[in-house]
C-alpha positions as CSV (number, residue, x, y, z in Angstrom):
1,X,-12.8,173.8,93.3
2,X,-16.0,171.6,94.5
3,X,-17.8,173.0,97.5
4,X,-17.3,171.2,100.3
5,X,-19.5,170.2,103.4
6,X,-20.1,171.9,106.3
7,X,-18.9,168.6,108.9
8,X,-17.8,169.2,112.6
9,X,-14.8,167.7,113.7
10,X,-13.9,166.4,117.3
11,X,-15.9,166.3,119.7
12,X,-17.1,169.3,122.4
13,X,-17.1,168.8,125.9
14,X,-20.1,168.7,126.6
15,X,-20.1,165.2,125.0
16,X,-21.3,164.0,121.6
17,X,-24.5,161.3,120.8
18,X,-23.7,158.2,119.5
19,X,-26.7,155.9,118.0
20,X,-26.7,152.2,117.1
21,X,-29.8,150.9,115.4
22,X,-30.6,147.1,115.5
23,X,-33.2,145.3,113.9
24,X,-34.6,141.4,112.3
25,X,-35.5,140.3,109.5
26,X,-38.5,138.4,108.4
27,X,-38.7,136.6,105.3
28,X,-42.6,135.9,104.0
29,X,-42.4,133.3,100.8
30,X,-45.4,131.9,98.8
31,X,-44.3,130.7,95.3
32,X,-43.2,133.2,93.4
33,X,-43.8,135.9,96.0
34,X,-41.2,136.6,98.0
35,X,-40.9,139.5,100.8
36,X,-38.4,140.6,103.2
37,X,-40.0,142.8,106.2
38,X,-38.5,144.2,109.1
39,X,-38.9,143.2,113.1
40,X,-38.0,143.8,116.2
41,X,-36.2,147.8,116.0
42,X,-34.2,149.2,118.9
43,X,-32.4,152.0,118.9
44,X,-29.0,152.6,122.0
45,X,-28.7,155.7,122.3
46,X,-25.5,156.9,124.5
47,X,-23.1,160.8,124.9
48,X,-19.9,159.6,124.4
49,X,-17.3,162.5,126.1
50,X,-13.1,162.8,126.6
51,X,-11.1,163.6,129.3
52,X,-7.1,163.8,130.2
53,X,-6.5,162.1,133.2
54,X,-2.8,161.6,135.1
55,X,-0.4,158.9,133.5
56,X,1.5,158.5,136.7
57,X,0.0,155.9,138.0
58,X,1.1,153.2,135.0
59,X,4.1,151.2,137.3
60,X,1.8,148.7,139.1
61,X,3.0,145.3,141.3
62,X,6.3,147.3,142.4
63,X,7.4,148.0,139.4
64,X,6.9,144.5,137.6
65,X,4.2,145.5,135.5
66,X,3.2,149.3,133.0
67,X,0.0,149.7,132.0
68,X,-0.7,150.4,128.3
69,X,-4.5,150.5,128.4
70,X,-7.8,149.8,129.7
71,X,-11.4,149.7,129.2
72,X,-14.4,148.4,131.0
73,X,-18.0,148.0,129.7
74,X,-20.9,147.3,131.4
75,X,-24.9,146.3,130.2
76,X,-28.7,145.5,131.6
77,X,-29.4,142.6,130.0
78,X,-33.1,141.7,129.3
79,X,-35.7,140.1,127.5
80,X,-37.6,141.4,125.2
81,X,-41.1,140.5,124.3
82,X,-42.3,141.3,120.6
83,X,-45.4,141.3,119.0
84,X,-47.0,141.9,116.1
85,X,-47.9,145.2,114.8
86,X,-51.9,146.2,113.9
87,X,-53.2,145.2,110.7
88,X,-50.0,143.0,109.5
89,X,-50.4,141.3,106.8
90,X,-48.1,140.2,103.4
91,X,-49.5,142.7,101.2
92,X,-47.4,145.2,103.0
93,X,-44.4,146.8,101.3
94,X,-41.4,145.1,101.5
95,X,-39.2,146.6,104.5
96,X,-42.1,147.6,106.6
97,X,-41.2,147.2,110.5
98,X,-44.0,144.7,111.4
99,X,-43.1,143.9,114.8
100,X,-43.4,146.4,118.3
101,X,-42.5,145.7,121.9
102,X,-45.6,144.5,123.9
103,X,-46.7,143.9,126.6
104,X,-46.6,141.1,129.4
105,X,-49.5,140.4,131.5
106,X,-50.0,143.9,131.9
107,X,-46.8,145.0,132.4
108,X,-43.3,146.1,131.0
109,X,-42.1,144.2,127.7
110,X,-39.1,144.7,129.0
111,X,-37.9,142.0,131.9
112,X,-34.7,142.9,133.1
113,X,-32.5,139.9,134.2
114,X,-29.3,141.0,134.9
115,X,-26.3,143.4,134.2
116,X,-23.3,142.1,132.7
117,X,-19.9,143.7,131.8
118,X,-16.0,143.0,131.0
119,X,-12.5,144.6,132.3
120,X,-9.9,144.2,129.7
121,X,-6.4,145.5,130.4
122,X,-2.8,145.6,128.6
123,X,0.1,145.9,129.8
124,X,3.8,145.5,129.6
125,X,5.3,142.7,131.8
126,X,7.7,140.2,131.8
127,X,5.8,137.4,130.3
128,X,7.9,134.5,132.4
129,X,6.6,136.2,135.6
130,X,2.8,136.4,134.2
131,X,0.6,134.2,136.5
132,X,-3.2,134.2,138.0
133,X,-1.3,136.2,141.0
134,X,0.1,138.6,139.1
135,X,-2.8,139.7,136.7
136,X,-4.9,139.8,139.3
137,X,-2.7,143.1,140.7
138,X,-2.8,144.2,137.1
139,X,-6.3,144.3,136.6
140,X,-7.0,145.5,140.2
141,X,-4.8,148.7,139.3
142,X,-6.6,148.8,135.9
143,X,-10.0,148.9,137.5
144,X,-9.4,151.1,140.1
145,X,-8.1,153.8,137.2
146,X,-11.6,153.0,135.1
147,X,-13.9,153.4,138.3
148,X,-12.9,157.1,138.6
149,X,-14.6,157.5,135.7
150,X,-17.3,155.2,135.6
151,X,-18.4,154.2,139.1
152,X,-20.8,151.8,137.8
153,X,-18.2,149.5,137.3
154,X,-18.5,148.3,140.9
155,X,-22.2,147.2,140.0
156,X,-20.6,144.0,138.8
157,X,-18.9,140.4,140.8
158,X,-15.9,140.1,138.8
159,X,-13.8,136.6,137.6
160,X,-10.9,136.1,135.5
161,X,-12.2,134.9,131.9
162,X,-8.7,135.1,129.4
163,X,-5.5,135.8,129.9
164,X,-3.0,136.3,127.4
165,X,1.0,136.6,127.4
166,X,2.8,138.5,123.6
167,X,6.3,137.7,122.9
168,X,7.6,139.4,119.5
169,X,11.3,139.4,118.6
170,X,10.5,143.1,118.0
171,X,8.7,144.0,120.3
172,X,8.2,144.6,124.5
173,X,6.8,141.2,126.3
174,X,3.6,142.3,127.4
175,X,0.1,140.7,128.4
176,X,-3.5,141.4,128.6
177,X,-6.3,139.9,130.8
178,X,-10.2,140.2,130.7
179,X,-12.1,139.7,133.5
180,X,-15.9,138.7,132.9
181,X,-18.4,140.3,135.3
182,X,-22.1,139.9,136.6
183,X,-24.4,141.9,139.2
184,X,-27.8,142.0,139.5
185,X,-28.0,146.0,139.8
186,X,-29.1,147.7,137.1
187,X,-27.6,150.6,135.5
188,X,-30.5,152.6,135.6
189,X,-34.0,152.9,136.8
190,X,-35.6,151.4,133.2
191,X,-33.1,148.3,133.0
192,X,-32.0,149.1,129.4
193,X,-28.7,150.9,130.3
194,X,-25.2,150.9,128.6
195,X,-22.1,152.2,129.9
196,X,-18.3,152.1,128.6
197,X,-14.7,153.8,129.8
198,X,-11.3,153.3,128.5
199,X,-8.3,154.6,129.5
200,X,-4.8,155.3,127.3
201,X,-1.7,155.6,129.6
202,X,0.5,156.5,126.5
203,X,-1.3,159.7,126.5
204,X,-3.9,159.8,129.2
205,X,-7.2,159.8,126.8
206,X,-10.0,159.1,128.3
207,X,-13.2,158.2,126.9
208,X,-16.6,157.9,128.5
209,X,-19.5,156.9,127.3
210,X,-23.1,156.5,128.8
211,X,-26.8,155.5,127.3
212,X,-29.5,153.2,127.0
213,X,-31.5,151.3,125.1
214,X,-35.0,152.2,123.5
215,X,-37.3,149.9,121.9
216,X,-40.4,150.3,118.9
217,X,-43.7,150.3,120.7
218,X,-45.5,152.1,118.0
219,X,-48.9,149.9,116.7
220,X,-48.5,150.6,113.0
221,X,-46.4,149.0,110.4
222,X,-44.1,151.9,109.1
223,X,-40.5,151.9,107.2
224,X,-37.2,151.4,109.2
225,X,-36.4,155.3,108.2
226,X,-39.5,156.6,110.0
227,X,-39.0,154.1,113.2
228,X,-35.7,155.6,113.4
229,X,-36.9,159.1,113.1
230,X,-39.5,158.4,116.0
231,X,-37.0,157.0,118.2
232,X,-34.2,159.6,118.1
233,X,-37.2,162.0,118.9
C-alpha cells in the first residue's frame, strides 16, 4: 500500500490562514522575441474560523418568511500606484515580477477611497407575497444575525441591489435579496482590509473570516515564487 501524506483536516479553533495571490501580466514583444513578465503582486491574507450559533431565530416577518442562509462581506477599496522595479529591462527572465508598489509624493502607495460590501440572504417565502416591503424585514433579520459576528458590517450605508423570487414544481418557493453597501470607514488602520461571515440556519455553521491585503514593495526584479515567499513572511 502507497504511503500516504501527512494532511490536516478541518480546521482548529483557533482559526486557519487563508492566502489569495493576485498578479498582471506584461507581455514585451520585438520580432521574434517574445516575453511574458510579471506585475503588480499582492498577496490577501485572512484567518478564516467556525462557530455554532442558535437556529431559533429563522421565522422572521411573523412567521411569513424562514431563513436558509446568509453572508455579508465587506472591503477597503483603494488605489494602487505601481512602479517599476530597479534595473528592469527585457533581458530579464521570463516571469520575473518587474513591478513594486511606490510611492506618491512622498507618501503611501496606497490611497484608500472607500470600503464597500454586500448582504446576501435566502430564504423560504411565499413568492406571491415577495415585495420591496417584505425583503427589506428579511434582510434586516439576516443582518442583524451576521453583525453578531462581524460587527464591521455596520461600517457600511446599505440599498437594495437584486432581488430574486424561485418557483420549482419540486421544490419550496423561496427568495433571495442582496443588498449593495458603501461607507467611508475603513476596516482597519492601513485601509487594505477584508472581512466575510456567513451564516447556515439548517445547521447553525458559522463562518468568519478576517484579513487584509499586502502589496510587493521590494526594488528588485525576483520570480513570483520568491515574492510570495517574502510576503507570507
Amino acid at each position: 500500500m502507497a504511503t500516504c501524506p501527512t494532511i490536516k483536516y478541518g480546521v482548529p479553533s483557533s482559526g486557519a490562514p487563508e492566502y489569495n495571490v493576485n498578479s498582471g501580466r506584461e507581455l514585451f514583444r520585438c520580432g521574434e522575441c517574445v516575453k511574458l513578465y510579471v506585475t503588480n503582486v499582492s498577496l490577501e491574507k485572512s484567518v478564516v474560523r467556525y462557530s455554532c450559533g442558535s437556529i431559533s431565530d429563522a421565522i422572521v416577518g411573523n412567521g411569513s418568511a424562514c431563513l436558509i442562509s446568509a453572508n455579508a462581506n465587506i472591503r477597503d477599496r483603494n488605489v494602487i500606484n505601481w512602479v517599476a522595479k530597479d534595473n528592469v529591462d527585457s533581458s530579464l527572465p521570463n516571469g520575473a515580477v518587474i513591478t513594486r508598489i511606490g510611492n506618491c509624493a512622498g507618501g503611501s502607495g496606497i490611497v484608500y477611497t472607500h470600503t464597500e460590501g454586500s448582504i446576501n440572504v435566502r430564504a423560504y417565502a411565499n413568492i406571491e407575497d415577495i415585495n420591496v416591503d417584505s425583503a427589506q424585514v428579511i434582510i434586516d433579520a439576516a443582518k442583524e444575525k451576521l453583525v453578531k459576528y462581524l460587527d464591521e458590517i455596520n461600517l457600511l450605508d446599505y440599498y437594495l441591489s437584486d432581488l430574486n423570487t424561485n418557483a420549482s414544481p419540486t421544490d419550496w418557493q423561496s427568495m433571495s435579496a442582496t443588498y449593495s453597501g458603501i461607507g467611508s470607514t475603513r476596516i482597519d488602520d492601513s485601509g487594505t482590509g477584508v472581512a466575510r461571515v456567513s451564516f447556515n440556519w439548517n445547521n447553525g455553521r458559522v463562518e468568519i473570516s478576517k484579513g487584509t491585503s499586502i502589496y510587493d514593495d521590494s526594488p528588485t526584479p525576483k520570480t513570483l515564487p520568491e515574492i510570495i515567499q517574502e510576503l507570507l513572511g
